[in-house]
PDB file of N, CA, C and O in Angstrom:
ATOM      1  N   UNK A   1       4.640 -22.478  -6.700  1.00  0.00           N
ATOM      2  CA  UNK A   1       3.524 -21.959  -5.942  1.00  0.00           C
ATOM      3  C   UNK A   1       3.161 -20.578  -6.481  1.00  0.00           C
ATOM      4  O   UNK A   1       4.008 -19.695  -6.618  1.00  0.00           O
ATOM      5  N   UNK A   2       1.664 -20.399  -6.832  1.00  0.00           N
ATOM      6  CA  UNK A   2       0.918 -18.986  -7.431  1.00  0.00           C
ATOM      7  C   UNK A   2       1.176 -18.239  -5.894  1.00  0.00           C
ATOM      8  O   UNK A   2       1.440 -18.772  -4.816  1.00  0.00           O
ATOM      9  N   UNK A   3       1.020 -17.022  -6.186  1.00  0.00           N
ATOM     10  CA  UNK A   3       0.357 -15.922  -5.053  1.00  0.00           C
ATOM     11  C   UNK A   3      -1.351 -16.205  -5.332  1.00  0.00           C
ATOM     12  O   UNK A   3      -1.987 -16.550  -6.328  1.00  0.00           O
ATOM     13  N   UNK A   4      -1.740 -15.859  -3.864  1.00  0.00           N
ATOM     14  CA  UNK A   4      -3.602 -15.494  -4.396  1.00  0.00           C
ATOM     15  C   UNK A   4      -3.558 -14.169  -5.271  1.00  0.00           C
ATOM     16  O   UNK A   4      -2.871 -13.147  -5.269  1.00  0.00           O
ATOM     17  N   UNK A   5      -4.579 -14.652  -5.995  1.00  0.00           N
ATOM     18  CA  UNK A   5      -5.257 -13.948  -7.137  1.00  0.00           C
ATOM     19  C   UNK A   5      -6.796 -13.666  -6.787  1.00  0.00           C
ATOM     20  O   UNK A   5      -7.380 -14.595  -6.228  1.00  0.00           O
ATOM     21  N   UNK A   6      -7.699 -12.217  -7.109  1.00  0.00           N
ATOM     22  CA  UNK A   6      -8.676 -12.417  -7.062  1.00  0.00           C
ATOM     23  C   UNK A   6      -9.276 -13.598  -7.729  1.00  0.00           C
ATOM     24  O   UNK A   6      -8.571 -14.274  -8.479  1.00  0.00           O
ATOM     25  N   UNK A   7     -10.813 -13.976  -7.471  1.00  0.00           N
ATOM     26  CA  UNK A   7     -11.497 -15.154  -7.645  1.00  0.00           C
ATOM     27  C   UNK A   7     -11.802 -14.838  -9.247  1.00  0.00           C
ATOM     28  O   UNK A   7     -12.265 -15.824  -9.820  1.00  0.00           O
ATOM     29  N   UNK A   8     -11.661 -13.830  -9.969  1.00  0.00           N
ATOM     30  CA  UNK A   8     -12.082 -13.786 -10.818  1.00  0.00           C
ATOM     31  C   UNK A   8     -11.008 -13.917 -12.128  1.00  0.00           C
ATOM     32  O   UNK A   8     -11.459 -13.842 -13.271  1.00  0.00           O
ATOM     33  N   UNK A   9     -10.056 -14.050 -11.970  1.00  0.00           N
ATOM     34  CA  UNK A   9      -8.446 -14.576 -12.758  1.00  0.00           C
ATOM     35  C   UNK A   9      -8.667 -15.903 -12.905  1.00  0.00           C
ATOM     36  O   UNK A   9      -8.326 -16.485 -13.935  1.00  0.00           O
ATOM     37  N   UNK A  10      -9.393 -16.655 -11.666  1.00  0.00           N
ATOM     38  CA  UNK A  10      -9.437 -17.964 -11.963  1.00  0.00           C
ATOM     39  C   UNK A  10     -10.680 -18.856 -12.470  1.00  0.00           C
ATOM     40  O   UNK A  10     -10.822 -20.055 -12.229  1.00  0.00           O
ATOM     41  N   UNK A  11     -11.444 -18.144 -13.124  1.00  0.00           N
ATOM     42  CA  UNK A  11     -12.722 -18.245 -13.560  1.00  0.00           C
ATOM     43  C   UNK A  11     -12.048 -19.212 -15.071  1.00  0.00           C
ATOM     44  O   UNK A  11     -12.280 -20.420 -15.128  1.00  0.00           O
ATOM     45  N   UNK A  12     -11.474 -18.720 -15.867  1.00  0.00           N
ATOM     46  CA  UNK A  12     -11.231 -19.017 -16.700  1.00  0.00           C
ATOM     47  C   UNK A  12     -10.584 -20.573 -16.979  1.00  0.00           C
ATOM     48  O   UNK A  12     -10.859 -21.168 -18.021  1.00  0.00           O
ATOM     49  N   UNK A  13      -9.616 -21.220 -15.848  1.00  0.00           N
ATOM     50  CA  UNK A  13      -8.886 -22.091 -15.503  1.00  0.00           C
ATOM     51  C   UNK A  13     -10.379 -23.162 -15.144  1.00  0.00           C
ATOM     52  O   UNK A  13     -10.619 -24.260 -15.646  1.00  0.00           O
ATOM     53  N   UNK A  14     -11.290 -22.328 -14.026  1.00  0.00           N
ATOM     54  CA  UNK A  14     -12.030 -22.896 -13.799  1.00  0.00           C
ATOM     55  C   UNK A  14     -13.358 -23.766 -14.776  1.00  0.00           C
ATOM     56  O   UNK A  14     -13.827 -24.828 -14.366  1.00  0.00           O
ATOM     57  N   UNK A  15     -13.677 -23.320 -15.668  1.00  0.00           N
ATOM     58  CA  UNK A  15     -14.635 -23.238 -16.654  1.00  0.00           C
ATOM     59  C   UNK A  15     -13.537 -24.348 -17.446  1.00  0.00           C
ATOM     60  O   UNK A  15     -14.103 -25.182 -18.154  1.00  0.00           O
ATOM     61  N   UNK A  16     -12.296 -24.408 -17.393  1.00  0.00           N
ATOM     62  CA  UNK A  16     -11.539 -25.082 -18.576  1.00  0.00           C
ATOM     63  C   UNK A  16     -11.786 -26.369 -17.891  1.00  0.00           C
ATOM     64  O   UNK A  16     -12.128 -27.300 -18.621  1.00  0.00           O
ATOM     65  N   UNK A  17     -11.662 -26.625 -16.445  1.00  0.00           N
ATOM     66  CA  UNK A  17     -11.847 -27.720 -15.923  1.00  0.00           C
ATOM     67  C   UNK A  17     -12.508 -28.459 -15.895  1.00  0.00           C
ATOM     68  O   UNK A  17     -12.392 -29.650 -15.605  1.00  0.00           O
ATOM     69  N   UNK A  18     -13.893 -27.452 -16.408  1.00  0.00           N
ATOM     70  CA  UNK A  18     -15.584 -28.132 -15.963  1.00  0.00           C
ATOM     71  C   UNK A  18     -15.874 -28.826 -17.037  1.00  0.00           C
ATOM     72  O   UNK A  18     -16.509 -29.877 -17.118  1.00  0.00           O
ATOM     73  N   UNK A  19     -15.160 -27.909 -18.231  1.00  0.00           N
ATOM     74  CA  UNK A  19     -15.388 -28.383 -19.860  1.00  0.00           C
ATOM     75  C   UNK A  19     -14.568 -30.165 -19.667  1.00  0.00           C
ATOM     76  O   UNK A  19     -14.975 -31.307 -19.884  1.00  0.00           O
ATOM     77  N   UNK A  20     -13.687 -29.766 -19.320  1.00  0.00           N
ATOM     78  CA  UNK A  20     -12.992 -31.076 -19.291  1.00  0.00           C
ATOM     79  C   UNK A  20     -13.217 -32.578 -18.184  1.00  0.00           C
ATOM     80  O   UNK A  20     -12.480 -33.552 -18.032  1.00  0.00           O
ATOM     81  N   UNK A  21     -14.185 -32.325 -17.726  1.00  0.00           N
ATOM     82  CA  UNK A  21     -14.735 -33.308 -16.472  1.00  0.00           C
ATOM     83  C   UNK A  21     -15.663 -32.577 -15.634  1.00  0.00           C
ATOM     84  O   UNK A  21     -15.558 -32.057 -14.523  1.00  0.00           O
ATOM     85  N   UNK A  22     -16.909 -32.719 -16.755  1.00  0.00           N
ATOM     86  CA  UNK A  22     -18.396 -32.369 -16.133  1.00  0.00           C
ATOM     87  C   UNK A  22     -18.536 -32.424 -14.263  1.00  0.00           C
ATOM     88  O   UNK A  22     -18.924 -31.461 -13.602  1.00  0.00           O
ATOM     89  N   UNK A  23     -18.162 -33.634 -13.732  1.00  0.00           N
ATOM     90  CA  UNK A  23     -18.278 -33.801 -12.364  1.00  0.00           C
ATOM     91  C   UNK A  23     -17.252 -33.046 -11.487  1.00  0.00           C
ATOM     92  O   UNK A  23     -17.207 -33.272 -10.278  1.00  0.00           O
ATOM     93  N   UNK A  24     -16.262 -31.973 -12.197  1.00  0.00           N
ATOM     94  CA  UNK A  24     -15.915 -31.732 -11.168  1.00  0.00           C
ATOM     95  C   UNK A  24     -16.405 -30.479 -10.483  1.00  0.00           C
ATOM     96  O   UNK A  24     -17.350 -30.017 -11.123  1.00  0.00           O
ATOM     97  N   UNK A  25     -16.093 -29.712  -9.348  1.00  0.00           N
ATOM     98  CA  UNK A  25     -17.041 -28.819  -8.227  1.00  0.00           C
ATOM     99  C   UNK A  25     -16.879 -27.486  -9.433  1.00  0.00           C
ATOM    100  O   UNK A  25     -15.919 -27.133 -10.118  1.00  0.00           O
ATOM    101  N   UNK A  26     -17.830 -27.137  -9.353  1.00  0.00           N
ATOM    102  CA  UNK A  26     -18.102 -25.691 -10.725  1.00  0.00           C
ATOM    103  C   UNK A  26     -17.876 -24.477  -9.773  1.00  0.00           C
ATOM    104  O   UNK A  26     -17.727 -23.316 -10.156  1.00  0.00           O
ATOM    105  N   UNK A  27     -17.871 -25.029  -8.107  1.00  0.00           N
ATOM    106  CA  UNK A  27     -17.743 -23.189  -7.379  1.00  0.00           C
ATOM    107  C   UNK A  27     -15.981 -23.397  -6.756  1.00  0.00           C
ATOM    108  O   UNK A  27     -15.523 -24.517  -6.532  1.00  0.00           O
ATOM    109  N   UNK A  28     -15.524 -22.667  -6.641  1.00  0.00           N
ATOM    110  CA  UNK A  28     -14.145 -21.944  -6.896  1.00  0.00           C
ATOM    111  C   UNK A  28     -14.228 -21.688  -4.765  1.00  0.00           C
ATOM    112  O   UNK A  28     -15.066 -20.933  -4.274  1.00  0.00           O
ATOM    113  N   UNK A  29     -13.179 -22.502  -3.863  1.00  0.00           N
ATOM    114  CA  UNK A  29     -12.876 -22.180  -2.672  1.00  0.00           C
ATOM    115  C   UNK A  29     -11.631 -22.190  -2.874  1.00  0.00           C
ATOM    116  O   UNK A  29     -10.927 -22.642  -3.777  1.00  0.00           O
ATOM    117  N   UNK A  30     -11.374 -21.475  -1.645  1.00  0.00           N
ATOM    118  CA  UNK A  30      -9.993 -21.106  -0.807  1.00  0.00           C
ATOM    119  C   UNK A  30      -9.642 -21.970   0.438  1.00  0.00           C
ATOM    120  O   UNK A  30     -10.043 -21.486   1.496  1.00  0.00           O
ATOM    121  N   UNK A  31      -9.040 -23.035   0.515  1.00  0.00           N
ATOM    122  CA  UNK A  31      -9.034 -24.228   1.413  1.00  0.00           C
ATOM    123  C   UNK A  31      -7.329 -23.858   2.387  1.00  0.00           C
ATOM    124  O   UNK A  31      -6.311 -23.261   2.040  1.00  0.00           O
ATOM    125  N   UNK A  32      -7.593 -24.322   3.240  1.00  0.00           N
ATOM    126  CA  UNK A  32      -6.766 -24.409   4.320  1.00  0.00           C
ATOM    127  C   UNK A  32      -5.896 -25.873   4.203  1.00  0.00           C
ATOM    128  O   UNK A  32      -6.397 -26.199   3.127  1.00  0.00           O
ATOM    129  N   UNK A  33      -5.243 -26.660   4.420  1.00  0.00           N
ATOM    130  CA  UNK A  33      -5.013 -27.429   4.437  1.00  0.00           C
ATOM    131  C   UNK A  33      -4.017 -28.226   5.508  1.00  0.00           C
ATOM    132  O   UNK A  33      -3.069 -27.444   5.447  1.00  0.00           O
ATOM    133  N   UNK A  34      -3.661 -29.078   6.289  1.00  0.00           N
ATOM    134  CA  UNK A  34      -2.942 -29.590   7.291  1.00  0.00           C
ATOM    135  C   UNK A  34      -2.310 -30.888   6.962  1.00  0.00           C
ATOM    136  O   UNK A  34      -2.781 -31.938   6.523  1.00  0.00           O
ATOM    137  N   UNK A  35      -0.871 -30.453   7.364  1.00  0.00           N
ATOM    138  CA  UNK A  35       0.241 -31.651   7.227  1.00  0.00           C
ATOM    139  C   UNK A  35       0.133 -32.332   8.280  1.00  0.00           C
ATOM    140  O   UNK A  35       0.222 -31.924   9.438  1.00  0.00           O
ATOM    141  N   UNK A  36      -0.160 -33.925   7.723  1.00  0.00           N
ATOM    142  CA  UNK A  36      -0.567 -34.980   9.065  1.00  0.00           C
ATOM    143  C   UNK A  36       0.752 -34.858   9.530  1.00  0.00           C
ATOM    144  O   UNK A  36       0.438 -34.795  10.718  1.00  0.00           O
ATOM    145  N   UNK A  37       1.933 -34.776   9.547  1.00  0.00           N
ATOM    146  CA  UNK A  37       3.547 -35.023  10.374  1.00  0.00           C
ATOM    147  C   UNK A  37       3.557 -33.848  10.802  1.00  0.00           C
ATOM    148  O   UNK A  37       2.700 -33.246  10.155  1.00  0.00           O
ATOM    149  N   UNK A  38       4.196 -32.944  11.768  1.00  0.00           N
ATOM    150  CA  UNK A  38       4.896 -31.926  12.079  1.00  0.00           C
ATOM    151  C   UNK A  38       6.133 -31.363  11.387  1.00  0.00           C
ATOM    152  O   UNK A  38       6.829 -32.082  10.670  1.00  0.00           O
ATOM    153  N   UNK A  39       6.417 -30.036  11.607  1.00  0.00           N
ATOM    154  CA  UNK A  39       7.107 -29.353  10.797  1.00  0.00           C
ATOM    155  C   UNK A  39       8.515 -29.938  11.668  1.00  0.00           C
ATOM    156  O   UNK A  39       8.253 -30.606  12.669  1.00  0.00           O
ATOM    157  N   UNK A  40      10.006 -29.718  11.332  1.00  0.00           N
ATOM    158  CA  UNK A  40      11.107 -30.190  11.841  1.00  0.00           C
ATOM    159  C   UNK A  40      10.789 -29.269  13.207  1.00  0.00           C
ATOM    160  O   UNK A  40      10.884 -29.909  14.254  1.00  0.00           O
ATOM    161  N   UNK A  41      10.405 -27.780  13.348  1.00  0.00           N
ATOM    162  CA  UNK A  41      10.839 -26.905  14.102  1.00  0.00           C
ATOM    163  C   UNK A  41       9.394 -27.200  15.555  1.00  0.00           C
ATOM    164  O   UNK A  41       9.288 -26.499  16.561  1.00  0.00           O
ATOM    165  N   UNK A  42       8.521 -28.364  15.207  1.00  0.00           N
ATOM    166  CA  UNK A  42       7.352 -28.679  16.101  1.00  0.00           C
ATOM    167  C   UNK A  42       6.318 -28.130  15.805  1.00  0.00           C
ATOM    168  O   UNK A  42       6.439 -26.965  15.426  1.00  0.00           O
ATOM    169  N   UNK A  43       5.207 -28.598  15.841  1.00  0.00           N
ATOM    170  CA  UNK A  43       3.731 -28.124  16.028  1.00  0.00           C
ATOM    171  C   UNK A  43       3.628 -28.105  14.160  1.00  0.00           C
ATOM    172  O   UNK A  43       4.525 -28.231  13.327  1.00  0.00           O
ATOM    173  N   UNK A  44       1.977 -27.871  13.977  1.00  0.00           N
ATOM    174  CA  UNK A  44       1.679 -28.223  12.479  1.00  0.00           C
ATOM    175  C   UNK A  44       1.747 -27.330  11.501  1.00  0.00           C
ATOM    176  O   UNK A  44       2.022 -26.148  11.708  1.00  0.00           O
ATOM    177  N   UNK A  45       1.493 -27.839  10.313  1.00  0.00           N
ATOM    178  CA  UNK A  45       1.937 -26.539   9.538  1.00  0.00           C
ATOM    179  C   UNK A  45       0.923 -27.167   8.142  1.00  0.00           C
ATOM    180  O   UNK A  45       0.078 -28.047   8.309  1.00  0.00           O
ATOM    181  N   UNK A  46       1.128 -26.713   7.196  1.00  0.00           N
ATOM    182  CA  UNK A  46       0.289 -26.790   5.974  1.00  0.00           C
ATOM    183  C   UNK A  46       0.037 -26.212   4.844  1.00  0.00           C
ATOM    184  O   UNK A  46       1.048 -26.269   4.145  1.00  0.00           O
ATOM    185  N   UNK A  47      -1.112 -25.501   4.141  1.00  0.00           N
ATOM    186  CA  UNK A  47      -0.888 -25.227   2.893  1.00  0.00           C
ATOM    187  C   UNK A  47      -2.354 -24.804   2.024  1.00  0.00           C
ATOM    188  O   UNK A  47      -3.195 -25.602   1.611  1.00  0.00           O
ATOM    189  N   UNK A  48      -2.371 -23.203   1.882  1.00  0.00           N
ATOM    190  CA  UNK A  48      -3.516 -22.907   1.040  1.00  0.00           C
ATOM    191  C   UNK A  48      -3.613 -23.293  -0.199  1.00  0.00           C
ATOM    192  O   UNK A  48      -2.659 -23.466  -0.958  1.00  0.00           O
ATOM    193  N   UNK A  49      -5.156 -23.495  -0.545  1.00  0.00           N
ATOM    194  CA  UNK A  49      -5.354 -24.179  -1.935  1.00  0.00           C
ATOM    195  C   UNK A  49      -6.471 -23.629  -2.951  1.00  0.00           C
ATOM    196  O   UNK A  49      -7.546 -23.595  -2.351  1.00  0.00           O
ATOM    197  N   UNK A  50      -6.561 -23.311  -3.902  1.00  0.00           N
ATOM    198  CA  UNK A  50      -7.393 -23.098  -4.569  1.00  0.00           C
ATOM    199  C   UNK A  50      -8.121 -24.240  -5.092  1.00  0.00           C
ATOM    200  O   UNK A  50      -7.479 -25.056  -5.755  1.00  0.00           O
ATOM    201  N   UNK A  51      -9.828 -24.495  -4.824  1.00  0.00           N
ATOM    202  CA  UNK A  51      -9.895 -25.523  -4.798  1.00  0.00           C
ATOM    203  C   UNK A  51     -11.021 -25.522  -6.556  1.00  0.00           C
ATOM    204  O   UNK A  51     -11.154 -24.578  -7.335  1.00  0.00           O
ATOM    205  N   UNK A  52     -11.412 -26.423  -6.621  1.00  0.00           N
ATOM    206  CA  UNK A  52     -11.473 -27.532  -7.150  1.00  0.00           C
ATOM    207  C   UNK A  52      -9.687 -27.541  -8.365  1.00  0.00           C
ATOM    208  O   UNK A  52      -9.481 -28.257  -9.345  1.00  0.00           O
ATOM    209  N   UNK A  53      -9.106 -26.883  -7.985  1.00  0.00           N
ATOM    210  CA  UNK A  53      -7.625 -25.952  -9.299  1.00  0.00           C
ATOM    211  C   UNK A  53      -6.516 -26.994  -9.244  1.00  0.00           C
ATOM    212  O   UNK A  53      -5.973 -27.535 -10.207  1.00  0.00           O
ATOM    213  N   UNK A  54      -6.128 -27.295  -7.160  1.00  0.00           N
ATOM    214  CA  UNK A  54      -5.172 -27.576  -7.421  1.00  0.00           C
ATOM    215  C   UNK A  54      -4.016 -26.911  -7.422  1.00  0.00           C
ATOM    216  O   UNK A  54      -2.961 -27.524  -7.588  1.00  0.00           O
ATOM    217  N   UNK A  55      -4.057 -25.163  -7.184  1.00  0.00           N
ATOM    218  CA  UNK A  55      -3.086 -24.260  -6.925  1.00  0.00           C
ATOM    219  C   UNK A  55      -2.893 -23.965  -5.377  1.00  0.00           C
ATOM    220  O   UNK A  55      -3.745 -23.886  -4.492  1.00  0.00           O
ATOM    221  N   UNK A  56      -1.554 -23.832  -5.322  1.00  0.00           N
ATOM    222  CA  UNK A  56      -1.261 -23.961  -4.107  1.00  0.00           C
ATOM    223  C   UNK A  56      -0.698 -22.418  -3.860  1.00  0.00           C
ATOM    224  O   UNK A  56       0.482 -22.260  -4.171  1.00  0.00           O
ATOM    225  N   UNK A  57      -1.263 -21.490  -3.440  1.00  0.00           N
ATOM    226  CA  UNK A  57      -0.942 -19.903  -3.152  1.00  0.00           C
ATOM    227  C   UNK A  57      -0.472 -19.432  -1.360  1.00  0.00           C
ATOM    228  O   UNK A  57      -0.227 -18.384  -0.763  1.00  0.00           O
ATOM    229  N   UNK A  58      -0.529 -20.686  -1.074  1.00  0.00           N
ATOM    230  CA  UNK A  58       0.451 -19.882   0.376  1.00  0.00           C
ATOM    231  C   UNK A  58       0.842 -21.208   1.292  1.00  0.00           C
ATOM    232  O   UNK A  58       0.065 -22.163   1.290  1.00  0.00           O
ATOM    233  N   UNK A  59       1.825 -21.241   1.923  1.00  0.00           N
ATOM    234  CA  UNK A  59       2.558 -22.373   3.300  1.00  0.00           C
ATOM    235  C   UNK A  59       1.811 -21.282   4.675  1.00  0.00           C
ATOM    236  O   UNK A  59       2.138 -20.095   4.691  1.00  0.00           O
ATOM    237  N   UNK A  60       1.031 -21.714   5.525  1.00  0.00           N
ATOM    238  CA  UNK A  60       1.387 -21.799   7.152  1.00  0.00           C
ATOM    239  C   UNK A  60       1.821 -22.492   8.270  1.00  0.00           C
ATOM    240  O   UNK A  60       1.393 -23.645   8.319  1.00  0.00           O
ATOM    241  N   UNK A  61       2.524 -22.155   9.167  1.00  0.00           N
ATOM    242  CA  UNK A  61       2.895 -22.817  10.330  1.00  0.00           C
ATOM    243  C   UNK A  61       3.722 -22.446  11.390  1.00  0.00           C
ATOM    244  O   UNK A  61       3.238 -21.315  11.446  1.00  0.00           O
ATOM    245  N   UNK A  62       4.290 -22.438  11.995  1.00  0.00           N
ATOM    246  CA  UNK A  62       5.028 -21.899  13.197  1.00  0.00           C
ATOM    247  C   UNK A  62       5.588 -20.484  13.051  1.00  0.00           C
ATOM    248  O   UNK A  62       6.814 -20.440  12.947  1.00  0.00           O
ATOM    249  N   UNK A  63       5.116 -19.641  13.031  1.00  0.00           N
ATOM    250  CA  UNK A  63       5.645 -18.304  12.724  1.00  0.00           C
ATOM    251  C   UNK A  63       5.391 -17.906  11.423  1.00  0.00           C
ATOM    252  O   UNK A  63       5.976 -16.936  10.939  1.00  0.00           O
ATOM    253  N   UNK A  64       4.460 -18.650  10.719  1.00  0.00           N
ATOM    254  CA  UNK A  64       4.688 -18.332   9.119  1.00  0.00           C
ATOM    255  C   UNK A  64       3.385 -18.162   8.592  1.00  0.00           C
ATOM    256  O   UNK A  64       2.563 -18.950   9.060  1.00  0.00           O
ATOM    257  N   UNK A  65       3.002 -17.434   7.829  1.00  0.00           N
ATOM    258  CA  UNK A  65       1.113 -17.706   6.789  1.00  0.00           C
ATOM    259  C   UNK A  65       1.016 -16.893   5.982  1.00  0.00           C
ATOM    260  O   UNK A  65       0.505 -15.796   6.208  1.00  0.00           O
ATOM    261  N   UNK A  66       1.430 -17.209   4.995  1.00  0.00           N
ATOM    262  CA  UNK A  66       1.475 -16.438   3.890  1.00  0.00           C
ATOM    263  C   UNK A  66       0.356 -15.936   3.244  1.00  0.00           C
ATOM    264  O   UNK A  66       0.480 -15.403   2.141  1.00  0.00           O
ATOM    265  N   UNK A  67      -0.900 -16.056   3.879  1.00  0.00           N
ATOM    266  CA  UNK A  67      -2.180 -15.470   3.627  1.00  0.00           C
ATOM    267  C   UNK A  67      -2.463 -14.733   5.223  1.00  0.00           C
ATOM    268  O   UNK A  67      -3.617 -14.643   5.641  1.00  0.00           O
ATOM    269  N   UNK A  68      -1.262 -14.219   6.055  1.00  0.00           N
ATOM    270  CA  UNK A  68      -2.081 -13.467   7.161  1.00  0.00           C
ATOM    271  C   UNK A  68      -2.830 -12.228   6.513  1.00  0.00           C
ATOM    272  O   UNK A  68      -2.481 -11.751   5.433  1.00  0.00           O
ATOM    273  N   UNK A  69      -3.648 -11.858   7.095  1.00  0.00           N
ATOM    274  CA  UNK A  69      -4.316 -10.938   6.748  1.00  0.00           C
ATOM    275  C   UNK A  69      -5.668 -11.054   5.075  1.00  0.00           C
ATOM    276  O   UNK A  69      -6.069 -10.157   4.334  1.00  0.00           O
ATOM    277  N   UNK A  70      -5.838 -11.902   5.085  1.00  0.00           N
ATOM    278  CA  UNK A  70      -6.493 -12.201   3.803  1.00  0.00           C
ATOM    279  C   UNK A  70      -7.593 -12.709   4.623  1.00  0.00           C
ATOM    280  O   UNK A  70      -7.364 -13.541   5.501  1.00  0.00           O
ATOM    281  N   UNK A  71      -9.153 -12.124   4.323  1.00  0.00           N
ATOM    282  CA  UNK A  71     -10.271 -13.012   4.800  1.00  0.00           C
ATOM    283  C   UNK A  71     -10.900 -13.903   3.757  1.00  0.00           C
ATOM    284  O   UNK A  71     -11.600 -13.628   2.782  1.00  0.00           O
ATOM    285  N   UNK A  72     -10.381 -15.235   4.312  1.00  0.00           N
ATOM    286  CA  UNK A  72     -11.012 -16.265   3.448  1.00  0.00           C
ATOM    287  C   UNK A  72     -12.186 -16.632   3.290  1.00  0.00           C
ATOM    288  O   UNK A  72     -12.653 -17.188   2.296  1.00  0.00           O
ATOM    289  N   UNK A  73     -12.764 -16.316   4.338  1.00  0.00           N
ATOM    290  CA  UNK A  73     -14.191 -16.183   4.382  1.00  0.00           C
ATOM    291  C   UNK A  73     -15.041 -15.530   3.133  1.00  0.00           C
ATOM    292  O   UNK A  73     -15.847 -16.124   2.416  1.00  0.00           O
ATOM    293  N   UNK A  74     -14.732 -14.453   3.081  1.00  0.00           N
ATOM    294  CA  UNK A  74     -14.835 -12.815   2.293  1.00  0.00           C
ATOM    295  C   UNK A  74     -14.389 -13.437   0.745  1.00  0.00           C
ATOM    296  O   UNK A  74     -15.088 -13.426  -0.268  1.00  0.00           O
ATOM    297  N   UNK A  75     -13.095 -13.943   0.890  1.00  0.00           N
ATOM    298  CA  UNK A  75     -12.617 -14.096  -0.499  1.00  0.00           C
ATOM    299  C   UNK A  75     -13.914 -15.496  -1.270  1.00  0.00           C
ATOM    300  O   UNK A  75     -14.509 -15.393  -2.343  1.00  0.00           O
ATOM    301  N   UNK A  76     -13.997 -16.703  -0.244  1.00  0.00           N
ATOM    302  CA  UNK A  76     -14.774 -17.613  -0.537  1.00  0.00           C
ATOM    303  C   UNK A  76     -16.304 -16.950  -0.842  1.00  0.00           C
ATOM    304  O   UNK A  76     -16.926 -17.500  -1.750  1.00  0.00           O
ATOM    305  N   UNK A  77     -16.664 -16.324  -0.465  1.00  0.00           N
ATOM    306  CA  UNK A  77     -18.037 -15.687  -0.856  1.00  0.00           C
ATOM    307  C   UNK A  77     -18.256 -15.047  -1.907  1.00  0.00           C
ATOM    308  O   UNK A  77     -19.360 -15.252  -2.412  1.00  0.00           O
ATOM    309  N   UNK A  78     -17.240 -13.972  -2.681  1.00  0.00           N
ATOM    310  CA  UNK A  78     -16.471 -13.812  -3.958  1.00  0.00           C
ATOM    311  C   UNK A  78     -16.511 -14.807  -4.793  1.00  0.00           C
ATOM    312  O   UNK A  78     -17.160 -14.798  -5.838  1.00  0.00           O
ATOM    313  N   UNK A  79     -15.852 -15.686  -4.404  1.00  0.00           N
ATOM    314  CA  UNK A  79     -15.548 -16.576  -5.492  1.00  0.00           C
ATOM    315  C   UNK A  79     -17.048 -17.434  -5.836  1.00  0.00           C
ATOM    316  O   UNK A  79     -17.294 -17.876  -6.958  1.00  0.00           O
ATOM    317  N   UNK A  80     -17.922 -17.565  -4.727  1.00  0.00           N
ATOM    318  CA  UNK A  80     -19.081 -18.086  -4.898  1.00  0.00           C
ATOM    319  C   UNK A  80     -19.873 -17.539  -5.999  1.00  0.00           C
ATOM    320  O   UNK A  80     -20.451 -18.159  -6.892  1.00  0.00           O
ATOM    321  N   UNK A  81     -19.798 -16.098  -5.766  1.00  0.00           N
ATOM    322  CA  UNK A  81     -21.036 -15.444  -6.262  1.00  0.00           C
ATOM    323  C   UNK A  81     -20.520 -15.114  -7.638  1.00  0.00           C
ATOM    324  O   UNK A  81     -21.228 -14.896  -8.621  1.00  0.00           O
ATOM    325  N   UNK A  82     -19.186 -15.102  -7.595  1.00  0.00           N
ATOM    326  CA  UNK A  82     -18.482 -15.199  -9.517  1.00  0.00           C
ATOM    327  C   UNK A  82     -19.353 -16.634 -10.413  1.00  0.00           C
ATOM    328  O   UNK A  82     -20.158 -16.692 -11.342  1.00  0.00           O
ATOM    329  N   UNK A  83     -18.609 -17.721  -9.464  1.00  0.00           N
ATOM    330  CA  UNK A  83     -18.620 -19.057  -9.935  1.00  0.00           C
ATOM    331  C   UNK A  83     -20.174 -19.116 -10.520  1.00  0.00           C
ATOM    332  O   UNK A  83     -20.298 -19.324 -11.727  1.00  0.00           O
ATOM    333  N   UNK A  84     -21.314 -18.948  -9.740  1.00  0.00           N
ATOM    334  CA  UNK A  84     -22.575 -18.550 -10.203  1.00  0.00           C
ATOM    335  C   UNK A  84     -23.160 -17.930 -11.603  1.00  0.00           C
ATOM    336  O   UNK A  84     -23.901 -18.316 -12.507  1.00  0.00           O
ATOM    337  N   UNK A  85     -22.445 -16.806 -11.292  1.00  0.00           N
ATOM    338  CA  UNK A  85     -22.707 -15.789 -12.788  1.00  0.00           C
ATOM    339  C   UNK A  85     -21.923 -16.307 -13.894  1.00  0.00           C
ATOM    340  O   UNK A  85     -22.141 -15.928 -15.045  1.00  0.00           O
ATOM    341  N   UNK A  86     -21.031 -17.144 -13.611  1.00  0.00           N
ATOM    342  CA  UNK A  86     -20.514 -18.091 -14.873  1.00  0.00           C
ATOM    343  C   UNK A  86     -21.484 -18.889 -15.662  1.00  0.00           C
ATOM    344  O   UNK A  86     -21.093 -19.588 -16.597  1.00  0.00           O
TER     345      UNK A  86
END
């Protein structure tokens, strides 16, 4: 598992992808993700993603989020307006 990286580290990974399979998404999100089972300790848990990448930069769930404090929102709008000027 990466740490998050600004949106712009992954520009490069990104562009390698596009070269390599025209159809896939050319703009760069920060996805949330949810484990259909429960964690052993109860209640749900899951897993940030860099998306169209495939990198997985943080676990949340019962006491845990390894992106607290990070606005994904903020970061996804970043990464938009990079992915663009590419």
């Amino acid at each position: 598992m990466d740490t998050l990286k600004d949106p712009s580290e992954y520009l490069p990974a990104l562009a390698a992808a596009c070269k390599r399979d025209p159809h896939a998404s050319q703009k760069l999100t920060l996805e949330k993700h949810t484990n259909r089972h429960p964690a052993t300790v109860g209640g749900p848990w899951g897993w940030y993603e860099v998306h169209p990448l495939g990198i997985e930069v943080g676990y949340w769930g019962v006491g845990k989020d390894d992106l607290k404090g990070i606005d994904i929102g903020a970061w996804n709008a970043r990464a938009e307006r990079l992915s663009k000027e590419e």
